[in-house]
N, C-alpha and C positions, 0 to 999 in steps of 0.2 A: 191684208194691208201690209207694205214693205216695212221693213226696219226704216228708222229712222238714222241713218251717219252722216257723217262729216266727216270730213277732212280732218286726221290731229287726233279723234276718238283715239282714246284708248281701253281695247278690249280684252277680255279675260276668255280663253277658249276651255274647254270641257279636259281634253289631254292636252300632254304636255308636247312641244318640238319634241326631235331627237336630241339637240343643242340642251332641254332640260328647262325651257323660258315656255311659261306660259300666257303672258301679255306681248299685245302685237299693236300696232298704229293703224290705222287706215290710210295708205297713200295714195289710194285712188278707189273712186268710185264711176259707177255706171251699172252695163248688165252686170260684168264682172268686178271685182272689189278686189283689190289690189292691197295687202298687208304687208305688214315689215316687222321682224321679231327684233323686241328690242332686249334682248339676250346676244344673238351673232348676228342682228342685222342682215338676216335671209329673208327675203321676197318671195311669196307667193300671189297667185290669180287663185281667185273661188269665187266659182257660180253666187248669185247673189242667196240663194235657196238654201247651198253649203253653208255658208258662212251663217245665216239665219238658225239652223242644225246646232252650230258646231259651237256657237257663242255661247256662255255661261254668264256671263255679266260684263257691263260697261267696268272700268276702273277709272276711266276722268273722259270727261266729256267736253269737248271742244269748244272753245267760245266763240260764235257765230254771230257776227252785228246781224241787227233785227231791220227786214227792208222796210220801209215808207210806204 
């Protein structure tokens, strides 16, 4: 079963950037997940399977309105 993200997630990875930040944003989703280090604000793609690997824990989780 897929992770569940959103948009806004904020995630804690396993290792650290080279930068020395280890929480990252979710700025896009789809097959590939699109992150943002908020340390120097460097952009990466990862396979959604990667990012599943490489995740060690949520740090704040997005607030999502709930559909009808």
């Amino acid at each position: 079963m897929p992770l569940e993200l959103s948009l806004g997630d904020i995630v804690r990875l396993r290792k650290p950037h080279p930068c020395g930040g280890y929480d990252w944003e979710v700025v896009r989703l789809g097959a590939d997940i699109g992150i943002r280090c908020l340390t120097c604000q460097h952009k990466v793609l990862l396979e959604r399977r990667d990012l599943e690997r490489r995740l060690k824990t949520f740090v704040k989780r997005a607030v999502v309105p709930k559909q009808e």
